[in-house]
C-alpha positions as CSV (number, residue, x, y, z in Angstrom):
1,X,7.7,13.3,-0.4
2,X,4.9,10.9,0.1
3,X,2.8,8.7,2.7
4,X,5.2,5.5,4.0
5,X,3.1,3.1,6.5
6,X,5.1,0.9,8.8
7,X,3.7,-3.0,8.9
8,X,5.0,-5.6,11.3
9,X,7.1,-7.8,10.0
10,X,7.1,-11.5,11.7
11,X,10.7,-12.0,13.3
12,X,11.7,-15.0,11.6
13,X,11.8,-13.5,8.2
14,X,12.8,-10.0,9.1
15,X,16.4,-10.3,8.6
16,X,16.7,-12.2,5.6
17,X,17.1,-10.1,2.5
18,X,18.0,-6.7,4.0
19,X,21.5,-4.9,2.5
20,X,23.2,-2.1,4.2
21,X,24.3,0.5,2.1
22,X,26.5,3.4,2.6
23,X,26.9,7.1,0.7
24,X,28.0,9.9,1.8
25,X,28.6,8.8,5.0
26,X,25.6,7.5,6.1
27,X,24.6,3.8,6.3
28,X,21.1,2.4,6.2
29,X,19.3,-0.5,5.7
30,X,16.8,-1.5,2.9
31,X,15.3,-4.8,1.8
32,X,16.3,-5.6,-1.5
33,X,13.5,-5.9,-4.4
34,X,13.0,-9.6,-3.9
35,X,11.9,-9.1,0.2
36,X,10.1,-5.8,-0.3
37,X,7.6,-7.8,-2.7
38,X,7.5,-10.4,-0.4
39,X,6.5,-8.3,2.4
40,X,4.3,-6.5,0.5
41,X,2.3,-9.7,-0.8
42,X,2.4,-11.1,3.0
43,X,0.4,-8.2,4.0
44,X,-2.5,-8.1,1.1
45,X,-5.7,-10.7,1.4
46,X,-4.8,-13.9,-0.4
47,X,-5.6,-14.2,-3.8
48,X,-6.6,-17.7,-6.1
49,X,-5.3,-17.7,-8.8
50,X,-1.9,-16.8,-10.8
51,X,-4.6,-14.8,-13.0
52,X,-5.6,-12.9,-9.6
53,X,-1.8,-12.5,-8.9
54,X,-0.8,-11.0,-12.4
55,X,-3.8,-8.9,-12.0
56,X,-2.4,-8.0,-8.2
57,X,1.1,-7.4,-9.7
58,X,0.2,-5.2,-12.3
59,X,-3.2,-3.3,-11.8
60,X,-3.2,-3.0,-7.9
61,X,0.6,-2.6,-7.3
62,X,1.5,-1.1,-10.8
63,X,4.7,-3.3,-11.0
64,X,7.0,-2.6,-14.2
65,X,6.8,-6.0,-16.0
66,X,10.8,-5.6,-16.9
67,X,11.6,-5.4,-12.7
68,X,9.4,-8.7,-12.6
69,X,11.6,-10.5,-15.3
70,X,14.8,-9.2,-13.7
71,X,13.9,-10.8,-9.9
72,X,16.3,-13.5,-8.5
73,X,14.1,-16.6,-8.5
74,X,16.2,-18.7,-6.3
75,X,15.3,-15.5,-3.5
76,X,11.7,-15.8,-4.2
77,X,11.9,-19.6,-3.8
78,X,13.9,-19.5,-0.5
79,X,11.2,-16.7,0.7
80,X,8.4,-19.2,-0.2
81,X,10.0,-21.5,1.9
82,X,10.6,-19.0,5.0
83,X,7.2,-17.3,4.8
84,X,4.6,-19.7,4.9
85,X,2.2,-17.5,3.1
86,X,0.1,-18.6,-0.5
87,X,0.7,-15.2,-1.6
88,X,4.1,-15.4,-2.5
89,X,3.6,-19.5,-3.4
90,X,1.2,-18.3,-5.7
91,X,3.5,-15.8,-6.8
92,X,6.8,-18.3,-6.9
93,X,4.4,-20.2,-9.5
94,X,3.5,-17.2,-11.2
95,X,7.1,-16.7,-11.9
96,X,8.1,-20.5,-12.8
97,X,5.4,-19.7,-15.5
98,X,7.1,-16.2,-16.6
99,X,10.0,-18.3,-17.2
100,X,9.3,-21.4,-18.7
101,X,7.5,-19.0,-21.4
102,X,10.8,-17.2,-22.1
């Protein structure tokens, strides 16, 4: 099915953005898109610039521009805020720049 790694995750941010979902009765627990990308950026070496980050985004992670668009802002700020990490500032900017070109 394919090669899933497990990464700590600090406390304090772990249970923010995670939704429990249930079908056919089972329930589980995923991190919606907004804390997934977070997590994911709090794990990779820290990058410069919001070139670097676009680069990051869509060469290294192969990220689907139209999922980017679609992200809840107000999340990504909040996460910022939580996080403490420049690579999801650098990407909060990235997306205040997405969206003032819109």
């Amino acid at each position: 099915m394919g090669i899933y790694e497990y990464r700590y995750i600090n406390n304090k941010v772990y249970p923010y953005g995670i939704i429990k979902i249930s079908e056919n009765n089972l329930t589980y627990l995923i991190a919606s898109k907004e804390k997934a990308l977070c997590d994911t950026l709090s794990k990779i070496r820290s990058v410069e610039s919001i070139k670097n980050m676009e680069y990051l985004l869509f060469a290294d992670l192969r990220l689907d521009e139209n999922i980017i668009e679609k992200l809840n802002y107000d999340d990504i700020e909040f996460y910022s805020i939580i996080y403490h990490q420049k690579n999801i500032n650098l990407f909060k900017k990235y997306l205040r720049k997405v969206h003032k070109n819109e």
